[in-house]
C-alpha positions as CSV (number, residue, x, y, z in Angstrom):
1,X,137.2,-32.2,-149.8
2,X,136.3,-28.9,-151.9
3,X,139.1,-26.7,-152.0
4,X,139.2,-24.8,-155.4
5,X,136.4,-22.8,-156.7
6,X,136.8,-19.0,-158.6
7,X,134.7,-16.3,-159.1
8,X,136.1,-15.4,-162.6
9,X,139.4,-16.8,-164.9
10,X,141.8,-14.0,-163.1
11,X,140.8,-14.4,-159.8
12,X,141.4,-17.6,-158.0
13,X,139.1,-17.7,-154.3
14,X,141.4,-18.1,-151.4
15,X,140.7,-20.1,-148.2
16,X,140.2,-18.5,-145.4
17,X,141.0,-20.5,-141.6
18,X,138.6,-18.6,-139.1
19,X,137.7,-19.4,-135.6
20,X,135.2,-17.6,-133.1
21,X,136.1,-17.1,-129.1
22,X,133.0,-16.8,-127.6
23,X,131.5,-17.3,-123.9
24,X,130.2,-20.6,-122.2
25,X,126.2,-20.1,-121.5
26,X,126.0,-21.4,-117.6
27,X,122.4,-20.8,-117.5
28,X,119.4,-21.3,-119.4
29,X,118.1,-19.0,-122.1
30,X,122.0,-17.1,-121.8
31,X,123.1,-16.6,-125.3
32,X,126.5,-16.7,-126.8
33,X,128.6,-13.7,-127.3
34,X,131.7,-13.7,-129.5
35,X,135.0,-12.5,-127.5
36,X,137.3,-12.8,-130.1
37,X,137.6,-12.9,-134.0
38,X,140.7,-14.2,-136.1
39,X,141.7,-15.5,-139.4
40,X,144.5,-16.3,-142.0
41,X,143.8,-16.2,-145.9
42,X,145.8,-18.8,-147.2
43,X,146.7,-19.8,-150.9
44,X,145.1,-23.0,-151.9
45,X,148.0,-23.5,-154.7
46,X,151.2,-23.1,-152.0
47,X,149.2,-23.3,-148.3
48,X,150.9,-20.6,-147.4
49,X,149.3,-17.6,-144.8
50,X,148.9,-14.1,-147.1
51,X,147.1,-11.9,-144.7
52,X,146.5,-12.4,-141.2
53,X,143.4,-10.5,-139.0
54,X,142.6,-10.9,-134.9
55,X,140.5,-8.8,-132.6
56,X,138.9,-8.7,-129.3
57,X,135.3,-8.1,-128.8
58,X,133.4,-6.2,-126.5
59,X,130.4,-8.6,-125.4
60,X,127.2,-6.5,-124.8
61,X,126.9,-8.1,-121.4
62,X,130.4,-8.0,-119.9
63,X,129.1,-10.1,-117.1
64,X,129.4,-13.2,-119.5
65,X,133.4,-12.2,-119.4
66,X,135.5,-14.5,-116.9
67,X,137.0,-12.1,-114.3
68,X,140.0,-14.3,-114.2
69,X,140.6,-16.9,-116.9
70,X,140.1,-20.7,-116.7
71,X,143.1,-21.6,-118.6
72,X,146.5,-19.8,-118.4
73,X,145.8,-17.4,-122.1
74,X,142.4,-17.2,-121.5
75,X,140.2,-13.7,-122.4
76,X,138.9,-12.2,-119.0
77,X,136.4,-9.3,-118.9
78,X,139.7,-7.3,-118.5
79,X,141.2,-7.7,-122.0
80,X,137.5,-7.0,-123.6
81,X,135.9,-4.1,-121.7
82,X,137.5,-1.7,-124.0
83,X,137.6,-3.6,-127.4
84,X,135.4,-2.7,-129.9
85,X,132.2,-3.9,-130.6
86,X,131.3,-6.8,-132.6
87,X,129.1,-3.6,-135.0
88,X,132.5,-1.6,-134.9
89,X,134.6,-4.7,-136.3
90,X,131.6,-6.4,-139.1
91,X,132.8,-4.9,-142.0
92,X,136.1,-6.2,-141.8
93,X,134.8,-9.2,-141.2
94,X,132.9,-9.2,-143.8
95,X,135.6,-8.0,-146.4
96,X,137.6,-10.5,-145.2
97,X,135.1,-13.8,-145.4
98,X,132.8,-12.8,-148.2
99,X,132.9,-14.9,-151.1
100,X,135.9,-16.9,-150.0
101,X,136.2,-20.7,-149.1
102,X,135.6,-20.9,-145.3
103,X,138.0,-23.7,-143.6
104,X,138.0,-24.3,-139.3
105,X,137.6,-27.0,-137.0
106,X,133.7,-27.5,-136.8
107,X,133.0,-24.2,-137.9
108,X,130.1,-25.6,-139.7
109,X,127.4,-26.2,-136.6
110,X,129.6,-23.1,-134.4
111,X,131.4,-20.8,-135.8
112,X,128.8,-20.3,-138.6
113,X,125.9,-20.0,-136.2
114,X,127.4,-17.9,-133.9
115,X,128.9,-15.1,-136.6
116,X,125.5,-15.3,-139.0
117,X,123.4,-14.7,-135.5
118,X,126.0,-11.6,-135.1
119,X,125.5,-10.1,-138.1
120,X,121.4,-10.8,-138.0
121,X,121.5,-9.0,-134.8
122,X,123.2,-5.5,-135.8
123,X,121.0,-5.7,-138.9
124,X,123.3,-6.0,-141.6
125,X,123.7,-9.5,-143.7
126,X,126.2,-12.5,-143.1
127,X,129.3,-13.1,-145.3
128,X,128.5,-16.4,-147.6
129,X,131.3,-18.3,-148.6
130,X,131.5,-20.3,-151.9
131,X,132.8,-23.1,-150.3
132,X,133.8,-25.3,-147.2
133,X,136.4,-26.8,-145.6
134,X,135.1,-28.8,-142.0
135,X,138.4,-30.3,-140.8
136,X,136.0,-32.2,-137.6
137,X,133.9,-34.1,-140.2
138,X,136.7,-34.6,-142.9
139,X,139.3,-35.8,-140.7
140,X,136.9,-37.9,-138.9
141,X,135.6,-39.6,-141.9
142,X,139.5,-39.8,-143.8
143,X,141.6,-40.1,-140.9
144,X,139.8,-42.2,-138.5
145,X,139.7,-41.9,-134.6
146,X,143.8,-42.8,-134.4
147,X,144.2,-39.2,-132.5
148,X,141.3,-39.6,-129.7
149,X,137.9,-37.6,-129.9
150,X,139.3,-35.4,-132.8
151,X,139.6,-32.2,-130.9
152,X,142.1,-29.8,-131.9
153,X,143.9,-30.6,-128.9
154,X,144.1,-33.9,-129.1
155,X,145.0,-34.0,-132.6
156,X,147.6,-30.9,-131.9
157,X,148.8,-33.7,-129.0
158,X,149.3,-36.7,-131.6
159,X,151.4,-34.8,-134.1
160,X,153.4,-33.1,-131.5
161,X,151.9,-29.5,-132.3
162,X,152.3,-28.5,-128.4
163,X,149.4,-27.3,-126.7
164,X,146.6,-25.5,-128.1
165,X,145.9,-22.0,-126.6
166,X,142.3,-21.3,-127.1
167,X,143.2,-18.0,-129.1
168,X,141.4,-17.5,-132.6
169,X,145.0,-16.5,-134.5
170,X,146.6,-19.4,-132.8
171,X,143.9,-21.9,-132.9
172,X,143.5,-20.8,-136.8
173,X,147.3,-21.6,-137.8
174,X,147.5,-24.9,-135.4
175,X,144.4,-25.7,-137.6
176,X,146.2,-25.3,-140.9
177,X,149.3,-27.6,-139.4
178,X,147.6,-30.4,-138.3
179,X,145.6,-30.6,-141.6
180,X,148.9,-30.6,-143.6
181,X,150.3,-33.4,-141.3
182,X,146.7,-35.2,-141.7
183,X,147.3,-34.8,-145.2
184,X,150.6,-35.8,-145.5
185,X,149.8,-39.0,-142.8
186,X,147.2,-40.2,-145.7
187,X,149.0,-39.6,-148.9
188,X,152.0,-41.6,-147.5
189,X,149.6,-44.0,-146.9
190,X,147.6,-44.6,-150.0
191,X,151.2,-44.6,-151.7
192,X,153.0,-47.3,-149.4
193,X,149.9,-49.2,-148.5
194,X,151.4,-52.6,-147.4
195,X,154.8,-50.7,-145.8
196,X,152.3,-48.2,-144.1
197,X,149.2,-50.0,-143.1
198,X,150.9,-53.1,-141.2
199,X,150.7,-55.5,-143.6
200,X,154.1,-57.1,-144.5
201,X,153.6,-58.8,-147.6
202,X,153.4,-58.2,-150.6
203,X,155.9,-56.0,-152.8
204,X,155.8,-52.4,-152.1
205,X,155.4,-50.3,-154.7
206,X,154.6,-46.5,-155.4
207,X,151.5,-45.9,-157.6
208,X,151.7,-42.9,-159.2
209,X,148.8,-41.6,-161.9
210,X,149.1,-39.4,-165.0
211,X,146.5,-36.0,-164.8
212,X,144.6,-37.2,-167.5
213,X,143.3,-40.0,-165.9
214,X,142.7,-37.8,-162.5
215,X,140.8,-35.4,-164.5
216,X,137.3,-37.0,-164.8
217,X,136.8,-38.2,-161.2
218,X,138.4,-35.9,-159.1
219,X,136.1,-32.5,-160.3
220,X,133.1,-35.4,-159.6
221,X,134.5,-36.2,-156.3
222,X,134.5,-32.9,-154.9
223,X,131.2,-31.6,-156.3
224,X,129.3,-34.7,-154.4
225,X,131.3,-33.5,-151.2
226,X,130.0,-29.7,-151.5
227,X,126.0,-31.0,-152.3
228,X,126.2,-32.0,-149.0
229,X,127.4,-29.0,-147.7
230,X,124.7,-26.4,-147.1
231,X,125.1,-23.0,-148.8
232,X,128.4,-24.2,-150.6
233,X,129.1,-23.3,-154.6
234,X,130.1,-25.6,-157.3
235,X,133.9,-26.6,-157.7
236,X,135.3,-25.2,-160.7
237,X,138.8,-26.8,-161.5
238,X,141.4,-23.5,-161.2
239,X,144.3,-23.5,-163.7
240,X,145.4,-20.1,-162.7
241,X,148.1,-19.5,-159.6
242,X,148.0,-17.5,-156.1
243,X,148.9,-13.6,-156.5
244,X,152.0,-13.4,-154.0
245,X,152.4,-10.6,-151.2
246,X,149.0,-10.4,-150.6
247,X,134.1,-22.6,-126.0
248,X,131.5,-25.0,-126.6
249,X,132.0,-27.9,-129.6
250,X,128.9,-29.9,-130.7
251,X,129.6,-33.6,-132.1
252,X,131.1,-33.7,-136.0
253,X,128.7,-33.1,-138.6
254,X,127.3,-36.2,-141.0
255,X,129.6,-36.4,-143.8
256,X,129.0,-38.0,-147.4
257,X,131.4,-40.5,-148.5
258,X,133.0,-39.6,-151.7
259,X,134.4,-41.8,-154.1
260,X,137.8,-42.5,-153.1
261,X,139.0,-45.2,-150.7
262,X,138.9,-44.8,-146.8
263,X,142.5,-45.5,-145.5
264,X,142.8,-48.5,-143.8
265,X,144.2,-48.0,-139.9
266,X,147.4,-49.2,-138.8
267,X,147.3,-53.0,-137.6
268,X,150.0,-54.4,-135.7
269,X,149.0,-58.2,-136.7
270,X,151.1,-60.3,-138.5
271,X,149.0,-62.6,-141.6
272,X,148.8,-66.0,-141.4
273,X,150.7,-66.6,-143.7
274,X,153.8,-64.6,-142.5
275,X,153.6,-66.4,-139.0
276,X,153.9,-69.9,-141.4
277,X,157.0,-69.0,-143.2
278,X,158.8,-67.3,-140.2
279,X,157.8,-70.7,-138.5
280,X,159.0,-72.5,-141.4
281,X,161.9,-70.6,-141.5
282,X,163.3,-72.1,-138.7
283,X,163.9,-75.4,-140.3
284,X,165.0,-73.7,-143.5
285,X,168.7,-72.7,-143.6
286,X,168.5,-70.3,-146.2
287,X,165.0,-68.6,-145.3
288,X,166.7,-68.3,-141.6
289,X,169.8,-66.7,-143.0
290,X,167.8,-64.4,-144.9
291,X,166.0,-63.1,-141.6
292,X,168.9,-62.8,-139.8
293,X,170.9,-60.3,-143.0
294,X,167.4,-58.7,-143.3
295,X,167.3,-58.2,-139.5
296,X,171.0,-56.9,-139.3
297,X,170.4,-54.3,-142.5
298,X,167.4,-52.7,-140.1
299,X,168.8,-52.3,-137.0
């Protein structure tokens, strides 16, 4: 997953969680208009939210504006008739995505296309960012189907994020949770395999390696992810730290498997060869005394 690239030595990029509100096209040839902008910059080094910007937008057909709201935060024609403009708002928009490390929940084949056919309509050019984080394809591909069809809802749902509101701002920082709990899910994983994954053998153990020999594959690992990433810049490894203070989804994109292991899923099956010595066990006084002081130590 690309996550650090710079445009100079002082200046590290930041990632910046976006997400588009835009109307559902009932008939054919009815375009898609965005209702609502927002976005946190985060620091790649701490994940912590810097800045923070939201805004309504004023369709150019209000008619595509629900006159009352399908679910219970929902944007009616209401709340938008006297927002700005999606011309008025562009620049910060711009200034705020523009050479920064775009991250959202399939922002790749929506939000993209929606804001760059935005911007090619008032005449003025898109943002490009110098990287991208898809958490649809990633988590997909990393974290398997263990939370449902992969929406932010349902994942929101699994880890126990409560219910997701359809709001840019909100949807934004519900995206940045659930990829920290992914995260954390998978690194617990790959360090406790056999505890973890279901498998009950085996001595557990904590594998633990020294930078020096993370250094040559993990710059290669993220450069093969961005090649597959249209429009994305070339991973350069950041030594320097974050400046403080400062609704229609497609299917998930193809994603390239990089170099690392897949996690395994959990599996609630016991091996052969634990079912043997439990049965053994039973004939063998001091394996059955052992399960019975192992069983009383975990209960």
């Amino acid at each position: 997953m690309a996550i650090f690239n710079t445009i100079n030595d002082q200046k590290p990029t930041k990632i910046v969680f976006f997400d588009l509100e835009t109307n559902v096209p009932k008939k054919t040839g009815q375009k898609f208009w965005i209702l609502e902008f927002g976005a946190i910059v985060v620091c790649p080094r701490k994940l912590i939210e810097l800045e923070s910007y939201c805004t309504l937008i004023r369709p150019g057909d209000l008619s595509v504006a629900a006159l009352r709201p399908s679910r219970i935060d929902g944007i009616t024609r209401e709340a938008v008739v006297n927002a700005p403009s999606f011309e008025e708002v562009s620049d910060k928009i711009f200034s705020i995505l523009d050479g920064r490390i775009w991250a959202g929940h399939n922002i790749q084949r929506f939000d993209c296309v929606r804001l760059k056919a935005a911007f090619d309509e008032i005449g003025k050019s898109p943002p490009v960012p110098v990287g991208m984080i898809d958490s649809l394809g990633i988590l997909s591909e990393k974290f398997g189907k263990r939370a449902g069809n992969m929406k932010m809802a349902s994942l929101a749902t699994y880890f126990g994020l409560g219910q997701q509101k359809h709001r840019s701002l909100d949807d934004v920082r519900m995206n940045l949770e659930v990829l920290k709990h992914c995260a954390t899910v998978l690194f617990l994983e790959s360090s406790l395999p056999d505890m973890l994954n279901g498998r009950l053998h085996g001595t557990p153990t904590v594998t633990t390696r020294s930078r020096k020999s993370l250094e040559p594959s993990f710059p290669s690992a993220l450069q093969n992810q961005w090649q597959s990433t249209p429009r994305i810049g070339r991973a350069i490894n950041n030594n320097n730290p974050c400046k403080e203070g400062t609704s229609c989804r497609k299917s998930p994109p193809a994603t390239t498997s990089i170099s690392y292991q897949r996690t395994v899923p959990y599996t609630t099956r016991l091996t052969t060869r634990v079912k043997e010595i439990i049965c053994k066990a039973q004939y063998n006084k001091p394996l059955s005394n052992l399960f019975r002081h192992s069983h009383s130590l975990l209960r």
